[in-house]
N, C-alpha and C positions, 0 to 999 in steps of 0.2 A: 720572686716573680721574674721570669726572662723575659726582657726586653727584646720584641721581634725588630729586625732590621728594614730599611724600606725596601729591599728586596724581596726579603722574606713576605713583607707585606703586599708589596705587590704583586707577586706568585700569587697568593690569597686571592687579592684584586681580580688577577686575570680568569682563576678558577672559576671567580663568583661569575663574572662574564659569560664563562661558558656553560655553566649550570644554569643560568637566565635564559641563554638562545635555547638551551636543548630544552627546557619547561615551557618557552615561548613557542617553540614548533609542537611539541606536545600537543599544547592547549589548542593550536592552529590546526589541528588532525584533527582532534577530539572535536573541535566546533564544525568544522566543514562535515566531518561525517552525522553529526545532527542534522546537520541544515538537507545534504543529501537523506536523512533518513525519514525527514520530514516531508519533503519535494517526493518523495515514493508513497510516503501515505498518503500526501494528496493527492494524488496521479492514483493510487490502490479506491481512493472512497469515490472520484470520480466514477472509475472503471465499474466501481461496482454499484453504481448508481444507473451507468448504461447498464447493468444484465441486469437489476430488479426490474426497469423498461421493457426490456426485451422480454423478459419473464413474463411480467404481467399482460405482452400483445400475445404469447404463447399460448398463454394459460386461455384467453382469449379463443383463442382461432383452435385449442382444442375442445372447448366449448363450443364452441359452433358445427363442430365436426361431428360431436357425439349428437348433440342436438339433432344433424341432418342425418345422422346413424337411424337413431330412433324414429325419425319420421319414415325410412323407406322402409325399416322393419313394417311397423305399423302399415306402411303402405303396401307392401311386400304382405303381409298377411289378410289385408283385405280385398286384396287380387283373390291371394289364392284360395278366399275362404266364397269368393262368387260375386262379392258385391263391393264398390266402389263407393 
């Protein structure tokens, strides 16, 4: 078995160092890009909790439109049919 030197060993030492920083920054990417990917989805179900609102006053006030469609047909036909 060859006996490493403390040089040798400390080269090793210093490597391990820098494989720790570059897996520690890694990990620091990979977690802020969660935390951003997260802070999007909640900001996305918000957003889309405003358009089902806005949806459902749409859906609404097309409803009312058809509704007052059909009343001046009807109304519009019993004009023109002579009697009110």
């Amino acid at each position: 078995m060859i006996e490493k030197t403390s040089t040798k060993i400390d080269q090793e030492r210093s490597q391990k160092d820098n494989e720790i920083l570059e897996a520690e920054k890694n990990r620091d990417t990979i977690e802020l890009e969660i935390i951003e990917l997260r802070r999007k989805a909640d900001e996305n179900r918000i957003k889309v909790r405003e358009l089902e609102t806005t949806l459902i006053k749409i859906k609404c006030v097309v409803r009312e439109l058809k509704k007052q469609k059909e009343d001046l047909n009807r109304l519009f036909w019993q004009v023109r049919n002579g009697g009110v």
